[in-house]
C-alpha positions in Angstrom: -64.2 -160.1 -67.0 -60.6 -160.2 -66.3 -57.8 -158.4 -68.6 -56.2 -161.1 -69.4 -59.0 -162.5 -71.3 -59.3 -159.3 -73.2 -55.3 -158.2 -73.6 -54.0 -161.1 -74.8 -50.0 -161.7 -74.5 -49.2 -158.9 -77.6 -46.1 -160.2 -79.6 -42.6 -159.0 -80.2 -41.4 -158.9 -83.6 -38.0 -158.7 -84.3 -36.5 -156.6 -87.7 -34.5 -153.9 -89.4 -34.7 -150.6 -89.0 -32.0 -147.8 -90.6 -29.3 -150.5 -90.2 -30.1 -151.3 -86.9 -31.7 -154.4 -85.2 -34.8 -153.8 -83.0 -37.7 -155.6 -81.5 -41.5 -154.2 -81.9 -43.5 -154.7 -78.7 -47.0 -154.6 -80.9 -48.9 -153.6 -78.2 -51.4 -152.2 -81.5 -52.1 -155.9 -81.9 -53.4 -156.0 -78.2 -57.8 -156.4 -79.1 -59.3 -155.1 -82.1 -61.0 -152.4 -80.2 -58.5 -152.2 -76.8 -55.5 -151.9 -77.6 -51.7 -149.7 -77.0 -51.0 -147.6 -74.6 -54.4 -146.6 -73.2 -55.8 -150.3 -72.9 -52.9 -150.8 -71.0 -53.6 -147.6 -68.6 -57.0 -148.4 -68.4 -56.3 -152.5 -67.4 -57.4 -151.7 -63.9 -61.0 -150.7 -64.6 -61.4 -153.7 -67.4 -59.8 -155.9 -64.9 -61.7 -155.4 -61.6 -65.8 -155.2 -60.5 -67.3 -151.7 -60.1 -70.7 -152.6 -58.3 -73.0 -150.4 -59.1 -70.9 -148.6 -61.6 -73.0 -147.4 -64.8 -71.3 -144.9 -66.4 -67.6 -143.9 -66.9 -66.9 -140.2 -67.4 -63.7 -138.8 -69.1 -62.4 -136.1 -71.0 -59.9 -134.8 -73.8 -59.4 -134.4 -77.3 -62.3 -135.2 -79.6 -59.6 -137.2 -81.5 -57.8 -138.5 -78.4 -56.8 -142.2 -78.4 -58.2 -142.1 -74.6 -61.7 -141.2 -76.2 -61.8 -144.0 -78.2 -60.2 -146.7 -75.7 -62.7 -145.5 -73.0 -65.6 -146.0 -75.7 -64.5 -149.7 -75.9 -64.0 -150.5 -72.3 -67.5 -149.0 -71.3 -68.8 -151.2 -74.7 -66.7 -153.8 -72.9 -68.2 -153.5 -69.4 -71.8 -151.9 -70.3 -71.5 -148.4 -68.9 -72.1 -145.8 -70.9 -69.3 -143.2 -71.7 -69.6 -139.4 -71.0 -66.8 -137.7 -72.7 -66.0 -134.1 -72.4 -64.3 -132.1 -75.2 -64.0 -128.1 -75.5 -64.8 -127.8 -78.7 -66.4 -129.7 -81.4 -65.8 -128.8 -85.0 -69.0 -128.1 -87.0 -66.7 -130.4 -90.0 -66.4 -133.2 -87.2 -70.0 -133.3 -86.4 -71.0 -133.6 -89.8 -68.4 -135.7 -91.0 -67.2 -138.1 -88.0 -63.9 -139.5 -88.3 -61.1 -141.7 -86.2 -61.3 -141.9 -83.2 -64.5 -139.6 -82.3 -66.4 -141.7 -85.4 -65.3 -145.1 -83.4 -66.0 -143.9 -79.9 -69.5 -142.7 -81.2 -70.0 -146.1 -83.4 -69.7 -147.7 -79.7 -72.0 -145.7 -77.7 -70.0 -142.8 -76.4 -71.7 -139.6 -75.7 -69.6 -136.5 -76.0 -70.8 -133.4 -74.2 -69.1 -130.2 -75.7 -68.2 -127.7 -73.1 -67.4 -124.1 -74.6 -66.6 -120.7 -73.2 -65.0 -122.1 -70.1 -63.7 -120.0 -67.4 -60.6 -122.2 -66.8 -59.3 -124.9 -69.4 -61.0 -128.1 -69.4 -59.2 -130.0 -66.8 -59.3 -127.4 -64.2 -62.9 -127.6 -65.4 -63.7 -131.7 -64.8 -61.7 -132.0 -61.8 -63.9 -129.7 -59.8 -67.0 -131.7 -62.0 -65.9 -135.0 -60.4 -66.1 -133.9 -56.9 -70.0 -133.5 -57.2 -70.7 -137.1 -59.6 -73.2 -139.1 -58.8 -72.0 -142.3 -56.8 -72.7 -144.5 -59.9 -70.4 -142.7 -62.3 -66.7 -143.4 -62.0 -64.4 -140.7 -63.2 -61.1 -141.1 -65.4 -57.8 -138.4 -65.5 -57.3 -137.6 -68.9 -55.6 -140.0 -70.8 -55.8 -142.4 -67.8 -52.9 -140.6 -65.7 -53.5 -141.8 -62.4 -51.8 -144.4 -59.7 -54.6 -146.9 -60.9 -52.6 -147.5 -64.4 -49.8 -149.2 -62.7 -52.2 -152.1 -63.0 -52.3 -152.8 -66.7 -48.4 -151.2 -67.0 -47.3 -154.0 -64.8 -48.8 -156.7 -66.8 -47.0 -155.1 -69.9 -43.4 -155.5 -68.1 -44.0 -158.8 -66.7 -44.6 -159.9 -70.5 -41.2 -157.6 -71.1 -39.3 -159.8 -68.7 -40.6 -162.8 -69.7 -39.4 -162.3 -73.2 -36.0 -161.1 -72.3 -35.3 -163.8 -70.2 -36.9 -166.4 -72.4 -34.3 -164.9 -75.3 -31.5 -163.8 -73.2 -31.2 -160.5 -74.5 -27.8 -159.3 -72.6 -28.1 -155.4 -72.4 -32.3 -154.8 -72.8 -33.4 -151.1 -73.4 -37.1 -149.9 -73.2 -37.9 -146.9 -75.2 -41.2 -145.4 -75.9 -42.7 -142.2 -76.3 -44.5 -140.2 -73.6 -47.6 -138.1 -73.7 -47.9 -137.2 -69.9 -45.4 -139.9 -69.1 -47.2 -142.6 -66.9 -46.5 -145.5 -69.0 -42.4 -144.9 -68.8 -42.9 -144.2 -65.1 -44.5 -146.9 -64.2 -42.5 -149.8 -66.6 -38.9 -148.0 -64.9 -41.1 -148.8 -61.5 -41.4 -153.0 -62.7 -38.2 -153.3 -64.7 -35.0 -153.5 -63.3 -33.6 -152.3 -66.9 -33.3 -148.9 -68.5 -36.5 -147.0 -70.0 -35.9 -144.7 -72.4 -38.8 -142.3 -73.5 -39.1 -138.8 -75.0 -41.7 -135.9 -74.3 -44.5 -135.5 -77.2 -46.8 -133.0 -75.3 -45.4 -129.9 -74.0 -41.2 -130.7 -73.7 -39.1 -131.8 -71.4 -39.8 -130.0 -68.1 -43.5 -130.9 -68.5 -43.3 -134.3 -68.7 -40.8 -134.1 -65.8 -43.7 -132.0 -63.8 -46.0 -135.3 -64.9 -43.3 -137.5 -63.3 -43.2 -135.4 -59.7 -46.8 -135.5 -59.2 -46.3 -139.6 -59.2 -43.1 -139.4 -58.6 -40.9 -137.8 -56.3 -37.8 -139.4 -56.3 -36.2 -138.1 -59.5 -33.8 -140.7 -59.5 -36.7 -144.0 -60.6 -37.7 -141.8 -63.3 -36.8 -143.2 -67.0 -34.5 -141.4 -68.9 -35.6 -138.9 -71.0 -33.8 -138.3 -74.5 -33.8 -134.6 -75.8 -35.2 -133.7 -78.8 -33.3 -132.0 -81.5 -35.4 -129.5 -81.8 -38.9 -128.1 -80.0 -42.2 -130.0 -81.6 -45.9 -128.8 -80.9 -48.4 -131.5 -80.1 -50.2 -132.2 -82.9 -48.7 -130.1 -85.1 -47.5 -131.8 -88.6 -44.0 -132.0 -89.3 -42.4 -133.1 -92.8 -39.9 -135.5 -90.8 -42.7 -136.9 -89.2 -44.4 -137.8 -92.4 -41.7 -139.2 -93.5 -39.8 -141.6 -90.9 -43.8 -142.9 -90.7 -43.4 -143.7 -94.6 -40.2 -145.1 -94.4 -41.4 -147.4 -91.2 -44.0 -148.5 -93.1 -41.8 -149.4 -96.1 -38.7 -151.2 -94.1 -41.1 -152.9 -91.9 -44.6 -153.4 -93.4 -45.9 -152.0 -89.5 -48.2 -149.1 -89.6 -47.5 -146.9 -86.7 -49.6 -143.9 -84.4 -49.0 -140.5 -86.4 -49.3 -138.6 -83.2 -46.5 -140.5 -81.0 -44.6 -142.8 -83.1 -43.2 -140.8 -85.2 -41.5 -138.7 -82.8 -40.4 -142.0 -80.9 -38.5 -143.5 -83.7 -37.1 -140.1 -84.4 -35.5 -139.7 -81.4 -34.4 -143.4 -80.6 -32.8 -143.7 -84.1 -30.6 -140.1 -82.9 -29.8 -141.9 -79.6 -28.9 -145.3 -81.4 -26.5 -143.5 -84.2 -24.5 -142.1 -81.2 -24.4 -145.2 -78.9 -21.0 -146.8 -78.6 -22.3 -150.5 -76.8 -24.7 -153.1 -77.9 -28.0 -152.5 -76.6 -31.0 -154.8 -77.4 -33.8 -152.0 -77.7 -37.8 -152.9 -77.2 -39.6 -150.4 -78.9 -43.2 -150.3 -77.6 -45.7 -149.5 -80.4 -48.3 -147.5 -79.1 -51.4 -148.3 -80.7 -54.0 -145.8 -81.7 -54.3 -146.6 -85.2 -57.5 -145.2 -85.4 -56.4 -141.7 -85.1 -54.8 -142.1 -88.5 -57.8 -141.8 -89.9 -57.7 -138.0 -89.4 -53.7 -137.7 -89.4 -52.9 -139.0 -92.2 -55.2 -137.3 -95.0 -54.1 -134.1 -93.1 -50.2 -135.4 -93.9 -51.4 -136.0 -97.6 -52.6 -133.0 -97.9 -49.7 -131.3 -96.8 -46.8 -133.1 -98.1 -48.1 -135.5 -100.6 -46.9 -133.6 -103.3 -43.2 -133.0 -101.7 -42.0 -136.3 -101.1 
């Protein structure tokens, strides 16, 4: 089954945003069950044969995004889906929600691993080294050379769009987890890609770029935060650029990167002095609202 049949072409919507003019790539409108950032990390495996491939194994969050796009693309290609997690929540077994309730909905099994000696990543990538030969193993969150595959399909549909409307001074920007999204689109664009670190600050996601990376100089540009922000962690400002987002634009957006995103590109945009024609790239994963946002309503609800 080839990608293209399964990622269609997603669309770029043009609006209004604090003032400014911007265009939405809605990579969220991608395939009902594949779709943002991950679908396009995982393109490779959706768009080549695995022979005698049955089973995909991964690992994470029980409420990553990655969970729930590997889910689909094993649905997609008829493996089955190991997913590792650390912990499991007694609450989240007994009440499944987002994206663990659709990976499971879809077939996923996910193995909890406790009381590990070293985290969980030191922990699978000494697992994958003794898989069976029918079981093909993932990085978390798809953070491998292989994602240049689907990423490349995402800027050739950029540069079609720019040059179909003649935008004169294009801008990227999206918002970076480990970072190999941005890397790769700076790679296949000959325009600037700005992105922002969500997981762990700046010098992390500058140790993500390195170890694809080593000339520091094709990285994307990075815009600093205002202030440090913990993954995962709710923030008042996040809760409300989402609201007001949803309001100006009638787009729902991720609550884990977006909000951060649009935070920091409308800082960088109140100080630019030229015209730039920015692409925001939506980043799917609107499933995971199902946890976020009660967890926003219960929290600030009342405040706003």
């Amino acid at each position: 089954m080839h990608v293209s049949k399964i990622l269609n072409n997603s669309p770029v919507q043009t609006l209004q945003f604090n003032g400014f003019k911007l265009f939405i790539k809605r990579d969220d409108l991608l395939n009902p069950h594949f779709s943002g950032n991950k679908a396009r990390k995982f393109g490779y495996f959706l768009d080549n044969q695995f022979p005698g491939i049955n089973k995909i194994v991964g690992y994470g969050s029980v409420q990553a995004n990655s969970l729930y796009s590997l889910a689909a693309l094993a649905n997609i290609k008829g493996w089955q889906l190991d997913f590792y997690v650390q912990r499991l929540a007694n609450w989240v077994k007994e009440k499944p929600i987002g994206n663990y309730a659709g990976a499971l909905k879809l077939g996923a099994n996910i193995i909890e691993v406790d009381n590990l000696e070293s985290n969980l990543e030191s922990y699978m990538l000494e697992k994958s080294l003794t898989l069976p030969e029918d079981n093909l193993f993932v990085p978390e969150g798809g953070r491998c050379q292989l994602a240049k595959h689907g990423i490349k399909k995402l800027a050739d549909e950029l540069l079609e769009y720019i040059e179909v409307e003649k935008l004169a001074n294009p801008v990227i920007m999206l918002p970076s987890g480990t970072g190999a999204t941005a890397l790769f689109l700076q790679a296949f664009l000959p325009c600037k890609v700005l992105t922002c670190a969500c997981v762990g600050g700046e010098s992390y996601l500058e140790t993500q770029f390195e170890e694809l990376q080593a000339d520091s100089s094709r990285w994307p540009t990075i815009i600093k935060t205002d202030k440090k922000y913990h993954f995962g962690k709710l923030y008042p400002e996040f809760y409300q650029i989402w609201l007001k987002l949803l309001k100006q634009t009638n787009i729902e957006f991720d609550l884990l990167y977006d909000p951060l995103g649009w935070l920091t590109l409308t800082n960088y945009l109140e100080k630019q002095q030229e015209k730039q024609d920015i692409i925001y790239i939506h980043q799917g994963g609107l499933i995971g609202n199902e946890s976020m946002l009660p967890r926003y309503k219960r929290k600030y609800e009342n405040k706003q």
